[in-house]
DRENDO-1510 file (C-alpha; in Angstrom, 1 decimal, always signed):
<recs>
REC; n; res; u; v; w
REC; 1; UNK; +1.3; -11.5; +52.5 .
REC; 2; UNK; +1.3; -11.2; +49.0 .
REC; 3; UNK; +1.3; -7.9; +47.7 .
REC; 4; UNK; -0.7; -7.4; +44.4 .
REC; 5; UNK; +0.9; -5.9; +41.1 .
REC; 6; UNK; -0.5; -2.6; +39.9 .
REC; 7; UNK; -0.3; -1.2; +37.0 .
REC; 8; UNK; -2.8; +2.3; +36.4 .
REC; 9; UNK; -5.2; +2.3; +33.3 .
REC; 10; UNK; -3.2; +5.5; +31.7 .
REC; 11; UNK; +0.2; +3.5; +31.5 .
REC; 12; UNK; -1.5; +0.5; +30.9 .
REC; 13; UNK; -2.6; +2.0; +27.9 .
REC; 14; UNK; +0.1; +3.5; +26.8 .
REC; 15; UNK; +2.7; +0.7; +27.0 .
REC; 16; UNK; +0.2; -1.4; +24.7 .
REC; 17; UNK; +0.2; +1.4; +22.4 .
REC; 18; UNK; +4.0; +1.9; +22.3 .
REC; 19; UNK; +3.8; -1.9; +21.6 .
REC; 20; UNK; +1.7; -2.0; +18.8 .
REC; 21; UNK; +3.4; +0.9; +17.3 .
REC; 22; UNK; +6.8; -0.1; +17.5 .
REC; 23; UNK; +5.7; -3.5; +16.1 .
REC; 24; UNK; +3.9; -1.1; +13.2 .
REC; 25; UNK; +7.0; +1.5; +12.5 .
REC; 26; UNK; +8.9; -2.3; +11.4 .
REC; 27; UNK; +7.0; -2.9; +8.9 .
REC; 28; UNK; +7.1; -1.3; +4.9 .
REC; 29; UNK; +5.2; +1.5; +4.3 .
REC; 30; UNK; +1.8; +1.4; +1.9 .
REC; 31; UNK; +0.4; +3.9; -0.1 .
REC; 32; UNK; -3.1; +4.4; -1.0 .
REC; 33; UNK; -3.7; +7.1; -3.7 .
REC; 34; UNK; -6.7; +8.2; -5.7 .
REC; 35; UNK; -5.9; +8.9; -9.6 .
REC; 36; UNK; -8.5; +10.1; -12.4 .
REC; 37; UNK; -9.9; +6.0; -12.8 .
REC; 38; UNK; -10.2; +4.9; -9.1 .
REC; 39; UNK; -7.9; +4.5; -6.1 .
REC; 40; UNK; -4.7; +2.8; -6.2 .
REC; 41; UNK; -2.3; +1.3; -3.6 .
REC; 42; UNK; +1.6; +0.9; -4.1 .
REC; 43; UNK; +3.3; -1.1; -1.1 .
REC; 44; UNK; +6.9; -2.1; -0.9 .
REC; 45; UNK; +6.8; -5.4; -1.0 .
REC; 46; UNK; +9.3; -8.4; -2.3 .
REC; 47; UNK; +7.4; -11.4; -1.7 .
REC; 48; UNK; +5.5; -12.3; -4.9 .
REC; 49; UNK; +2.6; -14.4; -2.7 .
REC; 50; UNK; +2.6; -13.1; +0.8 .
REC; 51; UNK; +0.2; -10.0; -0.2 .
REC; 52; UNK; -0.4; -6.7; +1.7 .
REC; 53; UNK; -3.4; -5.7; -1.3 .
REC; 54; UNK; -6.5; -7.7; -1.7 .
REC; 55; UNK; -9.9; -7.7; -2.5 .
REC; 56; UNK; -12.6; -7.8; +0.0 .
REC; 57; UNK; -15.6; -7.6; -2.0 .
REC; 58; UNK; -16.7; -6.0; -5.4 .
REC; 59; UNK; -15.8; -2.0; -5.1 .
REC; 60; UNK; -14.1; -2.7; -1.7 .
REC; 61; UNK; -10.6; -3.2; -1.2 .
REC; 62; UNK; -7.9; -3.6; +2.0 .
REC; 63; UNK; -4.3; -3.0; +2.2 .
REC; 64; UNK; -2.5; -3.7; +5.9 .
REC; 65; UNK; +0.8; -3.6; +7.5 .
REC; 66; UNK; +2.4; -5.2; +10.0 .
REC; 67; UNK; +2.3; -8.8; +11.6 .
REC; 68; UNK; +1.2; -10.8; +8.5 .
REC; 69; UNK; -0.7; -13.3; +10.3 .
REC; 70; UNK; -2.9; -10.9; +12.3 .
REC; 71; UNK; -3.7; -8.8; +9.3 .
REC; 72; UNK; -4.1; -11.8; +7.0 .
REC; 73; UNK; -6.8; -13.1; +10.1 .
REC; 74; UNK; -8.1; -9.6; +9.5 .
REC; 75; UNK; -9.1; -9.7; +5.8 .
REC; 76; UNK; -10.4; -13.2; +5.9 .
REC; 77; UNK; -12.9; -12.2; +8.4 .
REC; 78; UNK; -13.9; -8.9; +6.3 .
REC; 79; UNK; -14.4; -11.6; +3.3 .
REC; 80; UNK; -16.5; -13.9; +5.4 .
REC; 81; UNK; -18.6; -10.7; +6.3 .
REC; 82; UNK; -18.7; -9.5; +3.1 .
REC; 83; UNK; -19.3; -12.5; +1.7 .
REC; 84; UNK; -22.2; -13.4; +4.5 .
REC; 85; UNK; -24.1; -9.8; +3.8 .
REC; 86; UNK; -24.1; -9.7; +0.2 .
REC; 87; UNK; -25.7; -13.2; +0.1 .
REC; 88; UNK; -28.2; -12.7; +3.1 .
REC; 89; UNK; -29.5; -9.4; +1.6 .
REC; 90; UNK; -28.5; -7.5; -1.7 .
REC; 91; UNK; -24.2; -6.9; -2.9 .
REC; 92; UNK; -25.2; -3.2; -2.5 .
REC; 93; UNK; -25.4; -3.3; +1.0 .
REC; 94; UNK; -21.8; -4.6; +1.1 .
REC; 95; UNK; -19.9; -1.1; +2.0 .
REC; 96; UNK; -16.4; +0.2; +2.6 .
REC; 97; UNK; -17.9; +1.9; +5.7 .
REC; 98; UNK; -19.7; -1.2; +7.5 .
REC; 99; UNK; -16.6; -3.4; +6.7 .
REC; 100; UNK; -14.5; -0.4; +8.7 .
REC; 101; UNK; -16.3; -0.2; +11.5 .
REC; 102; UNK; -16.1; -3.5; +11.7 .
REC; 103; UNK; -12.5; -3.9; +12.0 .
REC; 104; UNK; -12.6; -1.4; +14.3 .
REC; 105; UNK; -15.0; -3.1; +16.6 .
REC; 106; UNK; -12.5; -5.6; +16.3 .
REC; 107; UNK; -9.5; -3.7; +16.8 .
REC; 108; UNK; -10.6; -1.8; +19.7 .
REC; 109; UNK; -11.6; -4.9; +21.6 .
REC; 110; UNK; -8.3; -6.7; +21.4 .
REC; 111; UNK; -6.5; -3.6; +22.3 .
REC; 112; UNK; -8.2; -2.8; +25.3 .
REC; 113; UNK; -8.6; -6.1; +26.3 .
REC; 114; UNK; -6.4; -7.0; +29.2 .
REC; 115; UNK; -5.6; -11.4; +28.6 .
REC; 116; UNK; -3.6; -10.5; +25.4 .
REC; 117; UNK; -1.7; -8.3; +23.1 .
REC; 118; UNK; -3.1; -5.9; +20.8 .
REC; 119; UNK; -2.4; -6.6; +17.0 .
REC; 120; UNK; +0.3; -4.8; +15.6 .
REC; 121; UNK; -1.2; -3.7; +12.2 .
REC; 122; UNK; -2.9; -0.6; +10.6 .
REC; 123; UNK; -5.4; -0.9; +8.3 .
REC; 124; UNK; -6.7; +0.8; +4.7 .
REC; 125; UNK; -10.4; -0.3; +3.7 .
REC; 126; UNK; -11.4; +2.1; +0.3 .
REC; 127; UNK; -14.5; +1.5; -1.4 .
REC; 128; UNK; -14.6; +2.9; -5.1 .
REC; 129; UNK; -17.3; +5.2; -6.2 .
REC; 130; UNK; -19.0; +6.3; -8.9 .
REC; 131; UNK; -16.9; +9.4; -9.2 .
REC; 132; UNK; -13.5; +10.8; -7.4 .
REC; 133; UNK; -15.8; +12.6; -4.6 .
REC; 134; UNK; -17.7; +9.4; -3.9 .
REC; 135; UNK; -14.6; +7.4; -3.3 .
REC; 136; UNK; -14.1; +6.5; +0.4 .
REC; 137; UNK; -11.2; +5.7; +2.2 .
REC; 138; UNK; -10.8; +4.6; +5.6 .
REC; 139; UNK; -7.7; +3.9; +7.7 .
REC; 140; UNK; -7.3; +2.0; +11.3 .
REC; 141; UNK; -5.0; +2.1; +13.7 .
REC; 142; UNK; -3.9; -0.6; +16.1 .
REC; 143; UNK; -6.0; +0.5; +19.1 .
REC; 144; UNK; -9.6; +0.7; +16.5 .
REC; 145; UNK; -9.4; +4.5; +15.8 .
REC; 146; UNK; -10.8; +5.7; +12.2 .
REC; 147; UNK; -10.0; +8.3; +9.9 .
REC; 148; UNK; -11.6; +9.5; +6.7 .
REC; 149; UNK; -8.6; +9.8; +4.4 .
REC; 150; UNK; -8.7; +12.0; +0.9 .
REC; 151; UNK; -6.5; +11.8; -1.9 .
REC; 152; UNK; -3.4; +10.0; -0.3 .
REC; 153; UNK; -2.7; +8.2; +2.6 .
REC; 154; UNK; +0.3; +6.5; +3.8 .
REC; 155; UNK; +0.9; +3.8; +6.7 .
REC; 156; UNK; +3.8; +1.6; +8.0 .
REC; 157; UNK; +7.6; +2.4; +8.0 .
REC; 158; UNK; +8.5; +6.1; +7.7 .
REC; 159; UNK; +5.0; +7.4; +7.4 .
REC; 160; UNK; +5.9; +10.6; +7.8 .
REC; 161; UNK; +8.9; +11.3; +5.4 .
REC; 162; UNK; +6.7; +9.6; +3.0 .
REC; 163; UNK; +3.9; +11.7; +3.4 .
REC; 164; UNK; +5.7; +14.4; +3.4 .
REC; 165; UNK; +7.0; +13.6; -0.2 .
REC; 166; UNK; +3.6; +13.1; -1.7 .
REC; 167; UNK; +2.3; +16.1; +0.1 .
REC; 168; UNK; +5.2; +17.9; -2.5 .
REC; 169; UNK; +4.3; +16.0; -5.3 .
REC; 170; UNK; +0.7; +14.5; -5.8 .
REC; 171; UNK; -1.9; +16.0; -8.1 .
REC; 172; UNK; -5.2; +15.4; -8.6 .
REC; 173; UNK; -6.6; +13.3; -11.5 .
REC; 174; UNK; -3.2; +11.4; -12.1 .
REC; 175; UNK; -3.0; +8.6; -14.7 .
REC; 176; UNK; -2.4; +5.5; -13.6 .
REC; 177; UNK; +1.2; +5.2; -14.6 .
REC; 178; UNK; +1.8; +8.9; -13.1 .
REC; 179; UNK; +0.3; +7.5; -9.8 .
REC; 180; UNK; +2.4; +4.3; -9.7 .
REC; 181; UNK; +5.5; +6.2; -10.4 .
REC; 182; UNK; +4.9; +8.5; -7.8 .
REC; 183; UNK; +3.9; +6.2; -5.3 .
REC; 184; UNK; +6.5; +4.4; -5.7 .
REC; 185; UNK; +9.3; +7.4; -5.8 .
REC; 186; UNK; +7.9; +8.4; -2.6 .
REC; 187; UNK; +8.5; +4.6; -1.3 .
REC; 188; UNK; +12.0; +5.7; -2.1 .
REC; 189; UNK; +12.0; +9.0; +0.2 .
REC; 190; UNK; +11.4; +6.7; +3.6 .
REC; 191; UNK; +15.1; +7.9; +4.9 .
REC; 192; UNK; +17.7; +10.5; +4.6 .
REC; 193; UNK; +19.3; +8.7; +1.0 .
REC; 194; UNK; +16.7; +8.2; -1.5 .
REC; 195; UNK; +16.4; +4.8; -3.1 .
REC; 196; UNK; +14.9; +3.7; -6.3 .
REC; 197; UNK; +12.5; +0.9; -6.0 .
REC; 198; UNK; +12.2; -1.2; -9.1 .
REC; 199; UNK; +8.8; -3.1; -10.2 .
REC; 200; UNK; +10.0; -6.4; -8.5 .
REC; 201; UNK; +10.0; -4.5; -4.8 .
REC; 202; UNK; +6.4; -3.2; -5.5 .
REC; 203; UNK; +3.0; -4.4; -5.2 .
REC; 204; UNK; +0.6; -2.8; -6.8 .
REC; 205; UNK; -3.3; -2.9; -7.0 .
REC; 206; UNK; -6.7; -0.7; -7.9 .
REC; 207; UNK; -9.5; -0.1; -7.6 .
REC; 208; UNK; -10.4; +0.5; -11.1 .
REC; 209; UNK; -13.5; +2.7; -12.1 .
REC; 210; UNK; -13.1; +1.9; -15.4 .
REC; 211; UNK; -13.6; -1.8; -15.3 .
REC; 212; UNK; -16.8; -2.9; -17.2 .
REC; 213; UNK; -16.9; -6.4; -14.7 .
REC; 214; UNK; -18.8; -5.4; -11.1 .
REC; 215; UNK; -15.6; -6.5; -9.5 .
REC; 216; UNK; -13.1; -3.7; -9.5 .
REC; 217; UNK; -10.3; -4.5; -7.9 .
REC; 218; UNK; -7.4; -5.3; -10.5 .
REC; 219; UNK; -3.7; -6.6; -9.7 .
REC; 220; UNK; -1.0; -5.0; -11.6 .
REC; 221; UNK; +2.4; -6.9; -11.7 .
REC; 222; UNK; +5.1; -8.5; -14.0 .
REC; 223; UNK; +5.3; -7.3; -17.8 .
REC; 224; UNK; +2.2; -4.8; -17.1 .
REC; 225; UNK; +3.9; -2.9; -13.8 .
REC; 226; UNK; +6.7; -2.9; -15.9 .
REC; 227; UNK; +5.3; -1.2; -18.8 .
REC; 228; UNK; +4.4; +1.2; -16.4 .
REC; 229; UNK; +8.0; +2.6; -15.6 .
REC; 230; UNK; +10.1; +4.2; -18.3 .
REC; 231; UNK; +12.8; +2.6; -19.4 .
REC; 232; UNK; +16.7; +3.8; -18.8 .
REC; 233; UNK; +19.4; +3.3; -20.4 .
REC; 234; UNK; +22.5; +1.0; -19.1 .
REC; 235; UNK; +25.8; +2.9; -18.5 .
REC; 236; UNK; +27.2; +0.5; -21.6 .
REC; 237; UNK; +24.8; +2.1; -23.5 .
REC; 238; UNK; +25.2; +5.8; -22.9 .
REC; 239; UNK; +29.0; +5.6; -23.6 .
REC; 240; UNK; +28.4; +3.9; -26.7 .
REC; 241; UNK; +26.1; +6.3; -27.5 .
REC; 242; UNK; +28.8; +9.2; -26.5 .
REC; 243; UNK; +31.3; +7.7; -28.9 .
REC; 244; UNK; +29.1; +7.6; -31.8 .
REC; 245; UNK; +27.8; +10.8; -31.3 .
REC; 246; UNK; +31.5; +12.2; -31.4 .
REC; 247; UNK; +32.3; +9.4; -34.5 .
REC; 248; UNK; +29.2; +10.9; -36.4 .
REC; 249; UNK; +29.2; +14.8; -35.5 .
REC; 250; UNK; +31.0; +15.9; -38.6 .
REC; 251; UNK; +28.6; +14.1; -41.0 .
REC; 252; UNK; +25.4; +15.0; -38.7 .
REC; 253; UNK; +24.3; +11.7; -38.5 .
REC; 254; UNK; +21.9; +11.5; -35.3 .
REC; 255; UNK; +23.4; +8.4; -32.5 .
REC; 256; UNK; +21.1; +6.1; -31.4 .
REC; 257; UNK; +21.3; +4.4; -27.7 .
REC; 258; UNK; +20.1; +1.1; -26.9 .
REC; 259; UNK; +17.4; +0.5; -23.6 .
REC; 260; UNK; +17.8; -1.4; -20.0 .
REC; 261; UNK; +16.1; -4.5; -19.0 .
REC; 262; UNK; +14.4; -5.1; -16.3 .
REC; 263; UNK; +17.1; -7.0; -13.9 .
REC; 264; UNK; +16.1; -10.4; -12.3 .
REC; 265; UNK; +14.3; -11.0; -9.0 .
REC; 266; UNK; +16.4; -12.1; -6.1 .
REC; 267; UNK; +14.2; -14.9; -3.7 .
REC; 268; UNK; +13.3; -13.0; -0.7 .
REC; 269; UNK; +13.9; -13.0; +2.4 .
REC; 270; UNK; +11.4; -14.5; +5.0 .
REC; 271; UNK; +10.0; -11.9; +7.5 .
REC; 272; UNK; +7.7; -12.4; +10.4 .
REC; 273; UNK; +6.5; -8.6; +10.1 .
REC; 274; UNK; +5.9; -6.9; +6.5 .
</recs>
């Protein structure tokens, strides 16, 4: 006689959630931040196509991470529905809100559903108001919970030591360049040794109340992220500076020093989970 395998709904539950969080923790961490023109979203990302940002719809944008083909399945659906409800009825009844709670209908019935494993991705969905206080963002977790998130929220990776960093730093009413920087110094802070991320390990996006076009969402990369960050000069530089300070300081003529460039990408490397 065959004895039958049991397993009890509590550990059941949690061994799918370990699961999907471990799967989660692998991935780089995203950022989403509200600044004094919208909301904005810094992830660190390498791949110049494979993106974590995107538009769903007008004043509605997503960010994910995790397994890329889940969460890429994930925001073609929430254009399809977008898509499908602005057409059927008006674009105004296309909302951050109903495209959450969608995914997390979604979310929730993969997760507790027993034939097959729950996705291993969390979710932003932010819809841009007309002001800072009308801005909504929403965040979803593997298993279909939602959270109302204000002023930063961070996801992926070492989401704690990150949050922790902005929790130090951020300020309301950023510019856009303040915001980038900082989300992308607190990229940086994910582990004991801070890193510096350059504008080829970002991707960066917005929601951008300033826009005159009903479509919102903006992508920021190449020469404009780059404007963004302030140049620094090259070691060469400094010491060349240095030695015509000390050539010039008995005349008082004032050195000049010469700027960095931006170094080259490297081709990434292929990952199965961003």
């Amino acid at each position: 006689m065959t004895v039958p395998f049991y397993v009890s709904p509590e550990q059941l539950m949690k061994d799918r959630a370990d699961f999907a969080r471990k799967g989660i923790s692998r991935g780089r961490s995203v950022l989403v931040l509200q600044y004094a023109d919208g909301v904005a979203f810094v992830a660190e990302n390498p791949h110049r196509t494979l993106h974590k940002i995107s538009e769903l719809y007008d004043r509605v944008a997503f960010a994910a991470v995790g397994r890329y083909n889940e969460y890429e399945n994930l925001r073609i659906a929430g254009v399809r529905l977008a898509d499908i409800r602005g057409y059927s009825y008006d674009r105004a009844d296309v909302t951050g809100r109903g495209l959450a709670n969608a995914y997390a209908q979604t979310l929730g019935t993969i997760f507790s559903s027993g034939g097959e494993k729950p996705y291993e991705v969390e979710l932003f969905v932010a819809e841009l108001g007309d002001s800072e206080e009308t801005d909504q963002i929403y965040r979803l977790t593997y298993d279909g919970s939602v959270a109302d998130e204000h002023r930063f929220a961070v996801m992926g990776g070492s989401a704690e030591q990150v949050a922790d960093y902005l929790r130090s730093n951020y300020e309301d009413a950023l510019s856009l360049s303040d915001v980038v920087r900082l989300g992308a110094d607190a990229l940086g802070h994910d582990s004991q040794q801070a890193r510096t991320l350059t504008p080829l390990e970002l991707e960066v996006a917005v929601l951008d109340r300033s826009r005159s076009q009903p479509r919102k969402f903006r992508r920021i990369s190449g020469p404009r992220l780059t404007a963004l960050f302030p140049e620094e000069e090259t070691p060469a530089d400094t010491g060349a500076a240095g030695s015509e300070a000390t050539a010039t300081g008995s005349s008082g003529a004032e050195p000049t020093g010469g700027e960095a460039t931006p170094s080259a990408e490297e081709p990434p490397a292929s990952e199965s989970s961003d």
